[in-house]
VEXDREN-2710 file (C-alpha; in Angstrom, 1 decimal):
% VEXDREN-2710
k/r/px/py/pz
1/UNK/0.0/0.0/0.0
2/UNK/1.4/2.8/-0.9
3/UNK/2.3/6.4/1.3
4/UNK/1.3/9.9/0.2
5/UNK/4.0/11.3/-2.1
6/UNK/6.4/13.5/-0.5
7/UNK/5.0/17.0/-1.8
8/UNK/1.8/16.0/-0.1
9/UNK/4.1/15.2/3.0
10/UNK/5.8/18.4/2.6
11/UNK/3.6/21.2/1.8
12/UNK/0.2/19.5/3.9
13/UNK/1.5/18.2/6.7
14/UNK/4.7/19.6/8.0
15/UNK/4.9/23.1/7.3
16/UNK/2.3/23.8/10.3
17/UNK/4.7/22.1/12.8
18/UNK/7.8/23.4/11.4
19/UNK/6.9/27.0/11.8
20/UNK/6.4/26.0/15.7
21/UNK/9.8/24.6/15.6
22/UNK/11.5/27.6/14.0
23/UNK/9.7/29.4/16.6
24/UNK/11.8/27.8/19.4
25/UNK/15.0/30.2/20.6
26/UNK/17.4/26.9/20.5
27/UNK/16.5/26.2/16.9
28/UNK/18.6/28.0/13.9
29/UNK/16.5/26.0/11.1
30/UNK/14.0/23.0/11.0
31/UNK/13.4/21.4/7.8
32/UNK/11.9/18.4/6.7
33/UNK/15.4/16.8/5.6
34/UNK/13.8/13.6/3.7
35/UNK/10.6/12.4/2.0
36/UNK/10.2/8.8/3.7
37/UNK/12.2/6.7/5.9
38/UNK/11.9/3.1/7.4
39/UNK/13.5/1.6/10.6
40/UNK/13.3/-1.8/11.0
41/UNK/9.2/-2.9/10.5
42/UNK/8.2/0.7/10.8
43/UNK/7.7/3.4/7.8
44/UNK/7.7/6.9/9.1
45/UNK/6.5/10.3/7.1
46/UNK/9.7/12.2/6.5
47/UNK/12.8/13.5/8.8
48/UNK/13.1/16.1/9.8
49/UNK/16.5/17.5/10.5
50/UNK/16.9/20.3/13.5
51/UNK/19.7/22.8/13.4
52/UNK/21.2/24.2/16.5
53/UNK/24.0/26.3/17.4
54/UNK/25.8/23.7/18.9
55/UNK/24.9/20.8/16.2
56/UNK/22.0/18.9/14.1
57/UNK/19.9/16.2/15.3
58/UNK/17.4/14.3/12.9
59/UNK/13.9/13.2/13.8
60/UNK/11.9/10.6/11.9
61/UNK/8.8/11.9/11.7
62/UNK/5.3/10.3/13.0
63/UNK/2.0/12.3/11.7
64/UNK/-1.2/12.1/13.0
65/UNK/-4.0/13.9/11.8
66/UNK/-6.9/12.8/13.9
67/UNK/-7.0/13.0/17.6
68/UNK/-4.9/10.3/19.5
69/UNK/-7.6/8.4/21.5
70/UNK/-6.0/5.6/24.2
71/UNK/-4.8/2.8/21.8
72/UNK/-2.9/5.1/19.0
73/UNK/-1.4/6.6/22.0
74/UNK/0.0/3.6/23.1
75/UNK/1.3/2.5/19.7
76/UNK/3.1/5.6/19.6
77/UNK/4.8/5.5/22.7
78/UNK/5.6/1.7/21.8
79/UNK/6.9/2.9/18.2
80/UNK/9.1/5.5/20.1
81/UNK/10.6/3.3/22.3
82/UNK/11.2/0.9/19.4
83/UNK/13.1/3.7/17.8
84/UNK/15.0/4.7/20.5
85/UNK/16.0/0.8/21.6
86/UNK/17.9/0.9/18.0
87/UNK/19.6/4.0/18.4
88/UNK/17.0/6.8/16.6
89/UNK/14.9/9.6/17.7
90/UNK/11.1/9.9/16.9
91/UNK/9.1/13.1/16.6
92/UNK/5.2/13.1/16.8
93/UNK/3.4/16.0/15.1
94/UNK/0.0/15.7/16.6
95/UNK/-3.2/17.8/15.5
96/UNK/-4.1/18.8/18.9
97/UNK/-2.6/17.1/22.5
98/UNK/-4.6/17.7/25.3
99/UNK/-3.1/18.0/28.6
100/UNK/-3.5/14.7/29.9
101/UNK/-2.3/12.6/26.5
102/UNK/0.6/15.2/26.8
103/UNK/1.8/14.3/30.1
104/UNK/1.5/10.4/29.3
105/UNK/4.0/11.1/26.0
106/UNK/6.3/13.1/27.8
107/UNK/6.4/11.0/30.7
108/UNK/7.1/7.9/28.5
109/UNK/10.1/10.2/26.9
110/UNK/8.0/11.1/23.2
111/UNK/9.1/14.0/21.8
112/UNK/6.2/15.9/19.7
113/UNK/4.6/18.9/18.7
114/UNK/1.2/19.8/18.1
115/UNK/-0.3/22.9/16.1
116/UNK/-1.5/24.4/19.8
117/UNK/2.0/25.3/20.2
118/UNK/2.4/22.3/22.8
119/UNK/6.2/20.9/21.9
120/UNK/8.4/18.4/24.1
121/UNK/11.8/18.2/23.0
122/UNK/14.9/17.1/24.2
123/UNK/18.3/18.0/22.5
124/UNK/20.5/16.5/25.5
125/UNK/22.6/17.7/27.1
126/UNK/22.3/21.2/25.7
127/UNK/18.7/21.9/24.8
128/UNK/15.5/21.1/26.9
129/UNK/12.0/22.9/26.4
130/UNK/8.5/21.9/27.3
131/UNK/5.4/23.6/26.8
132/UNK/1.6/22.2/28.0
133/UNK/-2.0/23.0/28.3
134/UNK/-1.8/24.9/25.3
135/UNK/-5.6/24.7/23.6
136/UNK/-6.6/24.3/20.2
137/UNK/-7.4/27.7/19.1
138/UNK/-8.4/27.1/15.6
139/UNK/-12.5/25.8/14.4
140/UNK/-11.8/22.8/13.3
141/UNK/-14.2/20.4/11.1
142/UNK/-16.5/17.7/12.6
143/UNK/-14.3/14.7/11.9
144/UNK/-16.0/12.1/9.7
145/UNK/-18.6/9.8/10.8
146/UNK/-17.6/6.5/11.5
147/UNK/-20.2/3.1/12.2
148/UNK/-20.0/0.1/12.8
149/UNK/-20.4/-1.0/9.3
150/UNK/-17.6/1.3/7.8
151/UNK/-15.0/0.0/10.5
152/UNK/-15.8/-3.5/9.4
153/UNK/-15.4/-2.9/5.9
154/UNK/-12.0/-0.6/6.9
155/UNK/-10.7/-4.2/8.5
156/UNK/-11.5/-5.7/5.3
157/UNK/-9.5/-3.5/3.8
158/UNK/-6.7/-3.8/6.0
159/UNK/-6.5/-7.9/6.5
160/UNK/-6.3/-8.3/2.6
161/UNK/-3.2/-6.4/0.2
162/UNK/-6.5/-8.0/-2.8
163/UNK/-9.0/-5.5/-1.6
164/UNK/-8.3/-3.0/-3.2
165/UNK/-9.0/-4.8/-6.9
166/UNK/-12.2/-6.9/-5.1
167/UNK/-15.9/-6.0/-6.6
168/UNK/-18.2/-4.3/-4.1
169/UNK/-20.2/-7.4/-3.6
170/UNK/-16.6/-9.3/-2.1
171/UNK/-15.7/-6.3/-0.1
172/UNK/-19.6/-6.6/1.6
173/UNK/-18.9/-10.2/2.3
174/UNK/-15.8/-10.3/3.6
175/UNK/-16.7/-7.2/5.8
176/UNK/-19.8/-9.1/6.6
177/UNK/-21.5/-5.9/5.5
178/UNK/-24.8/-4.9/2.7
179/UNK/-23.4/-3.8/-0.8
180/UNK/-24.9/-0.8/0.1
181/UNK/-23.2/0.1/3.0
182/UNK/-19.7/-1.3/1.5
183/UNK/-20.1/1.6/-1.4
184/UNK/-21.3/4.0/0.9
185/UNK/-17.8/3.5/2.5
186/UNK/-16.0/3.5/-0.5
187/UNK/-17.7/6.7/-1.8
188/UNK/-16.7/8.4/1.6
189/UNK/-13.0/7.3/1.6
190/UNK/-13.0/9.0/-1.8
191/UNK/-14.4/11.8/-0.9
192/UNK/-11.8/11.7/2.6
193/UNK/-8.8/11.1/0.5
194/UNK/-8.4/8.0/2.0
195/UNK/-8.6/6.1/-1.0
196/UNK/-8.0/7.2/-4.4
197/UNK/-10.0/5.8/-7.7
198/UNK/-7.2/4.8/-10.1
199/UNK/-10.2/3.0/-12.7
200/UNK/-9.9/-0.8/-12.1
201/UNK/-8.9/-0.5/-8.4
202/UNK/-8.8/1.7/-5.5
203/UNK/-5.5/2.7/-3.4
204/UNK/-5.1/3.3/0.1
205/UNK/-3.3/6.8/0.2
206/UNK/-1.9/6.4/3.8
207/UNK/-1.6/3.0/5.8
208/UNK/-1.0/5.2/8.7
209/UNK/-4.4/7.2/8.9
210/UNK/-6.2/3.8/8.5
211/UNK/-4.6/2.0/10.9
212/UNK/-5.2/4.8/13.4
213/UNK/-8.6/4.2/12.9
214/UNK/-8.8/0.5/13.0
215/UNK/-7.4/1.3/16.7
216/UNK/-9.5/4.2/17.8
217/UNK/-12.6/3.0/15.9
218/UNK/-12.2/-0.9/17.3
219/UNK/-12.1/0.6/20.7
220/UNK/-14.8/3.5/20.8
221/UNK/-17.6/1.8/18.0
222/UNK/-17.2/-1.4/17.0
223/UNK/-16.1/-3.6/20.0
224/UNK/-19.2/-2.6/22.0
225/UNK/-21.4/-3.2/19.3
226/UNK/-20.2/-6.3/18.8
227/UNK/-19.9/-7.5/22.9
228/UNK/-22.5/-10.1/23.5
229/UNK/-21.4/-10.1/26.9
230/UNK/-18.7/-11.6/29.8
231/UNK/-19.1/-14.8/31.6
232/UNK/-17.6/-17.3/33.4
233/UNK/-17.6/-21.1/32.3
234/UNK/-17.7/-24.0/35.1
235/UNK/-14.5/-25.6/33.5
236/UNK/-11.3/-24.7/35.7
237/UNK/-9.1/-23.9/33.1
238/UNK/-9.0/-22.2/30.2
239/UNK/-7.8/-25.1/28.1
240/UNK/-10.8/-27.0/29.4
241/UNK/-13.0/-24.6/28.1
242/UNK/-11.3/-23.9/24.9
243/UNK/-11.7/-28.0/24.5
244/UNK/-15.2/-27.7/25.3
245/UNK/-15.7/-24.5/23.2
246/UNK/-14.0/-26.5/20.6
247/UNK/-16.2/-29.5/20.6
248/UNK/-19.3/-27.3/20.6
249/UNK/-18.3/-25.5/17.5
250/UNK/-17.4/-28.4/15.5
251/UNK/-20.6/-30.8/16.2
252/UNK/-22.6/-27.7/15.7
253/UNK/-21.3/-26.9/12.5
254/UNK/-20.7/-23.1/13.2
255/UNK/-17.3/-21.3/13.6
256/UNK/-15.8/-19.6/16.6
257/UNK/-12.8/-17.6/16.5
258/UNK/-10.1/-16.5/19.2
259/UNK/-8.9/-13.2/19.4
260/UNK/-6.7/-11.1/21.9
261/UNK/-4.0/-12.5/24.0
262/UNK/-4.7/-16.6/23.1
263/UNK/-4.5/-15.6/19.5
264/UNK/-1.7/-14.0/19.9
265/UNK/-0.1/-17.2/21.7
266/UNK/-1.0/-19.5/18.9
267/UNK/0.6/-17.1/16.5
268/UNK/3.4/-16.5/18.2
269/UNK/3.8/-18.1/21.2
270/UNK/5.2/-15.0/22.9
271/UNK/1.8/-13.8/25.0
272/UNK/-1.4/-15.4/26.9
273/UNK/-3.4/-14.2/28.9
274/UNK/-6.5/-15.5/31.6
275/UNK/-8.9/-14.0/29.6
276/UNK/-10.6/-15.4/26.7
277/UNK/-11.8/-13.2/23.8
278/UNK/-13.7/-15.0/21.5
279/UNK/-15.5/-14.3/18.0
280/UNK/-19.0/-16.4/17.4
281/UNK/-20.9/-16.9/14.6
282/UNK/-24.2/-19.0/16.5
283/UNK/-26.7/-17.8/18.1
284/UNK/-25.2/-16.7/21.7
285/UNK/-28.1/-18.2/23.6
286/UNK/-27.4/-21.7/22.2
287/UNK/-23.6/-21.3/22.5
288/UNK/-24.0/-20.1/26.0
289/UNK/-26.4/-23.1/27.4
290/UNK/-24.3/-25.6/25.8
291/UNK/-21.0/-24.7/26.9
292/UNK/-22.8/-23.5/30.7
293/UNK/-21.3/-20.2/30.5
294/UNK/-23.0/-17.8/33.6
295/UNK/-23.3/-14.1/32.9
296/UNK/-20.1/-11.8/35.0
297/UNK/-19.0/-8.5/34.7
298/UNK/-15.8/-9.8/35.6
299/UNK/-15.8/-12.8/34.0
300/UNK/-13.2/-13.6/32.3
301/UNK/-14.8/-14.8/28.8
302/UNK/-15.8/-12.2/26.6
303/UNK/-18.1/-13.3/23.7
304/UNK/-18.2/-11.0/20.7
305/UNK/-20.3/-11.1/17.4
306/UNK/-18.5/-13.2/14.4
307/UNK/-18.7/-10.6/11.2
308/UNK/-17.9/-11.7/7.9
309/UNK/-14.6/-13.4/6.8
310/UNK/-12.2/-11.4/8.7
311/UNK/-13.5/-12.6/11.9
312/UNK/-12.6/-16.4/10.6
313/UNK/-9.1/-15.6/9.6
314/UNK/-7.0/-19.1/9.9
315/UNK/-7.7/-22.4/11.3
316/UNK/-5.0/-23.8/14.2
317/UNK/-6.0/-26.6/16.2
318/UNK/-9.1/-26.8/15.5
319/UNK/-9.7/-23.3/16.3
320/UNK/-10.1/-20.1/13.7
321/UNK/-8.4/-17.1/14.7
322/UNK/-9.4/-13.6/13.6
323/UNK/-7.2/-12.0/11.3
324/UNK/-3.6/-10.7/13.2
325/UNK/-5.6/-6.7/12.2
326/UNK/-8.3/-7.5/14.7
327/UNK/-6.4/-9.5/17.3
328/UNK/-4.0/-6.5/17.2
329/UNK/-6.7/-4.1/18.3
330/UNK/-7.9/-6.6/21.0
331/UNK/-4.6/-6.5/22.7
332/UNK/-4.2/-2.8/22.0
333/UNK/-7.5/-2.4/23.6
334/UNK/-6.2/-4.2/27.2
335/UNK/-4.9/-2.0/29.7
336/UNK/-1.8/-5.0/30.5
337/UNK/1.1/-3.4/29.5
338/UNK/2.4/-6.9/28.0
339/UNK/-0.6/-7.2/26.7
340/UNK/0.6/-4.1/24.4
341/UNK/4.0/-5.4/23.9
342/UNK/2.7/-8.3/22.7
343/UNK/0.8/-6.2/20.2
344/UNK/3.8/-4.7/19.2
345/UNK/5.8/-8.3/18.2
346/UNK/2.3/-8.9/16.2
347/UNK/2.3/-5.7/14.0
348/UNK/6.1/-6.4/13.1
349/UNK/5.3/-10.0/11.7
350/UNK/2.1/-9.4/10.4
351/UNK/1.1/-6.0/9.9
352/UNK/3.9/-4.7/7.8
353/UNK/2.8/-2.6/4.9
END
């Protein structure tokens, strides 16, 4: 999938944040240095390079456009400290930080700049400046509209490189969506610059923007549409249940799919966790009686509703996974800070753009 060319990067994105670094006493010149830069599994926007009396120190950039809800704030500190574990320096250039999201980046060591005028930088040992609390000034558009049936066609966009040459009628069924409401999607990405119409296919303009909302969208819309509930089971273990569960799905003839932190284990084998996230595609009262499962808030099996084909991604033992895009958000979603790691390891094997 390809990035946004660099004059886009350039004369859309940066300018805005390189007047605020200009702005700073410490700074002779800030330019964006280079067009587009990887490190390791991660693709970053440009670098920037940062002039000083006393030397130059170069940034790759990270740009987010759209507010940084929870989860894109943790991949951002875990991209940072990725960066920084092999010797580089990230910059985020953030529409708008508010106060609190500020604090959590600067505490974690993220250096960024918003368009407030909010900036964390740290040219060690020479230059240090901070500046918080700053508000967003500017009117700024309602963002776009998002439902559940456009972040479940945005997955299908994500789990599959084909998508973008698929029919309408495949992209509804593999997003477990109407044709109606797949184009409708389409014919707003367009309209978004998300997606541009190149004739016999569509093309994702920015990986970046869509993955943000995977993450933001998963957690705020889509997740608690599709919770069915929690509950406990009577079996003592979770590999009991997961026999039982299954058992069920196989003499019943329907699929069931894990997700979260037992995905992630049969993936990789690096992360599990006690509790059990799991995609159905049966009625929820039949599951539920047969496998005994009790209704609790804190139980530690959370049942969601099974949505097209990304849901049912691979088959391991017996057991469908959702696709790596959906377990990803799962484990971005938990507040377990290995959980998050974990969700790290994941995106390098098998979100990589």
């Amino acid at each position: 999938m390809n990035r946004l060319s660099g004059n886009e990067v350039r004369s859309e994105f940066l300018d805005p944040w390189l007047a605020e670094l200009n702005a700073l006493p410490f700074v002779s010149d800030a330019t964006c240095f280079q067009e587009q830069q990887s490190l390791g599994h991660f693709s970053f926007d440009a670098i920037v390079r940062i002039e000083t009396p006393v030397g130059i120190c170069d940034y790759l950039i990270e740009v987010k456009r759209s507010y940084l809800d929870t989860s894109v704030t943790r991949h951002v500190q875990a991209v940072a400290e990725e960066v920084a574990r092999q010797g580089g320096k990230m910059l985020l250039l953030a529409r708008y930080l508010p106060l609190p999201t500020a604090r959590q980046l600067m505490e974690a060591g993220v250096a960024f700049v918003d368009m407030a005028g909010n900036i964390h930088l740290n040219l060690a040992p020479n230059y240090y400046w901070a500046v918080l609390g700053n508000r967003e000034q500017v009117f700024v558009a309602s963002p776009p509209v998002r439902t559940p049936s456009t972040l479940q066609v945005f997955f299908a966009m994500a789990a599959n490189s084909k998508a973008e040459r698929w029919t309408v009628r495949k992209l509804a069924a593999q997003a477990g969506v109407s044709k109606s409401k797949a184009a409708k999607t389409l014919s707003d990405c367009l309209q978004e610059r998300m997606i541009h119409d190149l004739g016999d296919r569509f093309q994702i303009s920015n990986p970046h923007h869509l993955a943000d909302d995977l993450l933001s969208g998963y957690r705020q819309i889509l997740r608690p549409r599709l919770t069915i509930g929690r509950f406990r089971s009577p079996q003592r273990t979770t590999e009991e249940f997961l026999a039982q569960l299954r058992e069920t799905a196989h003499s019943g003839g329907f699929r069931v799919a894990l997700s979260g932190g037992h995905a992630a284990y049969r993936l990789q084998g690096l992360y599990s966790e006690r509790v059990v996230t799991v995609f159905v595609e049966r009625s929820s009262e039949e599951l539920c009686k047969t496998l005994r499962l009790l209704p609790d808030r804190e139980g530690p099996i959370t049942l969601l509703k099974g949505f097209g084909e990304v849901a049912f991604w691979r088959k391991i033992d017996d057991l469908y996974l959702a696709h790596p895009w959906l377990v990803y958000a799962e484990l971005m979603f938990g507040r377990d800070p290995r959980s998050q790691k974990a969700a790290e390891e994941l995106r390098k094997e098998f979100l990589v753009s």
